[in-house]
ROKEPA-940129 format. One record per residue (C-alpha): residue number from 1; residue in one letter; x, y, z. Coordinates in nm, 3 decimals, decimal comma. Example, Ala and Ser with C-alpha at 12.3 -4.5 7.8 and 13.67 -1.06 7.14 Angstrom:
2
<fitor><n>1</n><res>a</res><east>1,230</east><north>-0,450</north><up>0,780</up></fitor>
<fitor><n>2</n><res>s</res><east>1,367</east><north>-0,106</north><up>0,714</up></fitor>
//
This chain:
73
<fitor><n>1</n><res>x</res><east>0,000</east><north>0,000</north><up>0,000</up></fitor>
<fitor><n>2</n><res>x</res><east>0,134</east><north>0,341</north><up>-0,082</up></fitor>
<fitor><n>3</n><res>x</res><east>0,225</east><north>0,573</north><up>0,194</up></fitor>
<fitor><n>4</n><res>x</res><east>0,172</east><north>0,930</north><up>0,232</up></fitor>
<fitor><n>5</n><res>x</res><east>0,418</east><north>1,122</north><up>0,128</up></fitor>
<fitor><n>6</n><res>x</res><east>0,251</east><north>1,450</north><up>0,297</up></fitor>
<fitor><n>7</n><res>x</res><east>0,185</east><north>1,487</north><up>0,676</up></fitor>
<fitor><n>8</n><res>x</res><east>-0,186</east><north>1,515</north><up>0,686</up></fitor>
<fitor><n>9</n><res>x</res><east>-0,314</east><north>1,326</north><up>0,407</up></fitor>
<fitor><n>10</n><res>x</res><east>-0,468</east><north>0,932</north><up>0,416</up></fitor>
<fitor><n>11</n><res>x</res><east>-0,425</east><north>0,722</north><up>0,102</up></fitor>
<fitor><n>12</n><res>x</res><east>-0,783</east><north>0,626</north><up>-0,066</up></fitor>
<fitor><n>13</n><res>x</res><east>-0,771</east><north>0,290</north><up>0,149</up></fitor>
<fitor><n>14</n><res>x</res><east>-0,704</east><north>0,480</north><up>0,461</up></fitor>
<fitor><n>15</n><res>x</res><east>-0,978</east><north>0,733</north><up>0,406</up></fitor>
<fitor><n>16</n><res>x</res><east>-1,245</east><north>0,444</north><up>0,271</up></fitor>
<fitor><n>17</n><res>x</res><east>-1,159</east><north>0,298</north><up>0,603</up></fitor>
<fitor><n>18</n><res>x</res><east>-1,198</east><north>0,575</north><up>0,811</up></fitor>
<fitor><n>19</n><res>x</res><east>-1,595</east><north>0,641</north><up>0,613</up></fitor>
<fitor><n>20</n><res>x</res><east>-1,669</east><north>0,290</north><up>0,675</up></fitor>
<fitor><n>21</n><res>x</res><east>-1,662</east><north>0,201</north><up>0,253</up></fitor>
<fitor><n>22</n><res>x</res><east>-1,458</east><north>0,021</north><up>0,020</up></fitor>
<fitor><n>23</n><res>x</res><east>-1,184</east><north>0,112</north><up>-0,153</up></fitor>
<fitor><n>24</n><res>x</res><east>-1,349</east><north>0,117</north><up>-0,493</up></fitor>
<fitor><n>25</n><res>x</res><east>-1,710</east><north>0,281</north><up>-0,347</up></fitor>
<fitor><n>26</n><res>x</res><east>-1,513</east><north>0,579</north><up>-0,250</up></fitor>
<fitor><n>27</n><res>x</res><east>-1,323</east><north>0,570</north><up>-0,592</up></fitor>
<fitor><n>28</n><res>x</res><east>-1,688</east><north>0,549</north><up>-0,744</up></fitor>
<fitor><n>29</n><res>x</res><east>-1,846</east><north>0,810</north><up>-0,536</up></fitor>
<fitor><n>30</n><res>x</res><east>-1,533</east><north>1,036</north><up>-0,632</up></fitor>
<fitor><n>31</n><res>x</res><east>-1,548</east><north>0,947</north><up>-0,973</up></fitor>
<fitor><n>32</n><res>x</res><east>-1,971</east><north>0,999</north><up>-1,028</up></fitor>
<fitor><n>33</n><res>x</res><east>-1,882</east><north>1,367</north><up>-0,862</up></fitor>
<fitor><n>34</n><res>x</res><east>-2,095</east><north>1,209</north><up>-0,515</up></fitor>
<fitor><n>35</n><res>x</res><east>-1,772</east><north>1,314</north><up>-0,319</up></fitor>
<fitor><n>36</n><res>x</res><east>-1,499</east><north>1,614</north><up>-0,419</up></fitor>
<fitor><n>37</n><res>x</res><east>-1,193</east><north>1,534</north><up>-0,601</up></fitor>
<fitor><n>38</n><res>x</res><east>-0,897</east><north>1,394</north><up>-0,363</up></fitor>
<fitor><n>39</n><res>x</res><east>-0,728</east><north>1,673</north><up>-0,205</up></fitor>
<fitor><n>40</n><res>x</res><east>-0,390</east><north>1,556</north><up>-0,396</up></fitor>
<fitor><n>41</n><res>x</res><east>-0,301</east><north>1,315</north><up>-0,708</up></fitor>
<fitor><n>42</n><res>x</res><east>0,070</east><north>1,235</north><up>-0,752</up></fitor>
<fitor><n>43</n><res>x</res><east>0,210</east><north>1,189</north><up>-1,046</up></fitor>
<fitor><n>44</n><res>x</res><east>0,185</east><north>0,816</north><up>-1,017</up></fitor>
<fitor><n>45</n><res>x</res><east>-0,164</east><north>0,899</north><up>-0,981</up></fitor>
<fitor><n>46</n><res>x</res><east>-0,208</east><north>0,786</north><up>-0,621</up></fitor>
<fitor><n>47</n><res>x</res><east>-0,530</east><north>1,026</north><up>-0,481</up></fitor>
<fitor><n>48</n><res>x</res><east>-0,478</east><north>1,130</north><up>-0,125</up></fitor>
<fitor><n>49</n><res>x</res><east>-0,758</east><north>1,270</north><up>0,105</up></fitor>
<fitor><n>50</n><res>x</res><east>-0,642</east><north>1,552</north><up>0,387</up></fitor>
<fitor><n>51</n><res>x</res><east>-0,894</east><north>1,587</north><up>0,724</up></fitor>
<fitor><n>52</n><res>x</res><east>-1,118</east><north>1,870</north><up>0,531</up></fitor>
<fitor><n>53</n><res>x</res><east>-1,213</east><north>1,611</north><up>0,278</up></fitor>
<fitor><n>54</n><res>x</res><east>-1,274</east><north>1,385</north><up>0,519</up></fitor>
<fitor><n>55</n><res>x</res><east>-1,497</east><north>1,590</north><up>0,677</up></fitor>
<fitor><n>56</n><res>x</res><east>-1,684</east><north>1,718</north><up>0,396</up></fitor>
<fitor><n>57</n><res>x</res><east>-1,738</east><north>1,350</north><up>0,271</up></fitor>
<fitor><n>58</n><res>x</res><east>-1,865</east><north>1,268</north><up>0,601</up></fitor>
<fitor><n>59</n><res>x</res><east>-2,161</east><north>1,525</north><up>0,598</up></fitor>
<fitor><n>60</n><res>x</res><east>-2,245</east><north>1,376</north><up>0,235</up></fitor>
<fitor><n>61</n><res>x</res><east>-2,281</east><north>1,090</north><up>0,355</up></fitor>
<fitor><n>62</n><res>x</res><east>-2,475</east><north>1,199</north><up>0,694</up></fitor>
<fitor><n>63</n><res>x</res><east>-2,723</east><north>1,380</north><up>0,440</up></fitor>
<fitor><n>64</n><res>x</res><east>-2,782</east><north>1,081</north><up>0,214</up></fitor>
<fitor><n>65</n><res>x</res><east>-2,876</east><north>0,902</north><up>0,532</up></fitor>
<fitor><n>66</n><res>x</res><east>-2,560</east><north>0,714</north><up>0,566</up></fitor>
<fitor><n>67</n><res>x</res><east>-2,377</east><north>0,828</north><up>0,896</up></fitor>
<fitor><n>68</n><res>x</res><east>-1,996</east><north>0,766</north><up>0,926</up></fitor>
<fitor><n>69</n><res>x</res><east>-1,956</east><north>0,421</north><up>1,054</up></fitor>
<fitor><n>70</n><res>x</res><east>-1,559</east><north>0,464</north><up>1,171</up></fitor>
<fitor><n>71</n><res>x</res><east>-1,722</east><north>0,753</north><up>1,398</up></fitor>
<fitor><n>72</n><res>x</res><east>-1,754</east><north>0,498</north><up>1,730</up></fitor>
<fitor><n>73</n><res>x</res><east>-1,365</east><north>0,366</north><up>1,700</up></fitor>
//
């Protein structure tokens, strides 16, 4: 698994973990425009996600009736 190469920012398994999704539901969600664009794409394009997109992607999914379920760990 990659690592982050910036303080700060989770890796798109780390951040599916931490909304309680799969890897490729958050890829899909990003990709149908359901969640922002990653906060940063390397040029080996790895996306990484920093706490503000976290947070915004967490309130999406609060809205749509699906609450955060890495909140309680």
């Amino acid at each position: 698994m990659p690592r982050p190469r910036v303080t700060g920012q989770m890796t798109t398994t780390q951040a599916a973990k931490h909304l309680g999704m799969s890897q490729g539901q958050l890829i899909s969600w990003v990709e149908r425009g359901a969640f922002p664009p990653p906060s940063f794409i390397d040029n080996n394009s790895v996306r990484y996600f920093d706490q503000e997109w976290l947070n915004r992607a967490t309130e999406i999914l609060e809205r749509k009736g699906m609450p955060d379920k890495g909140s309680g760990s």
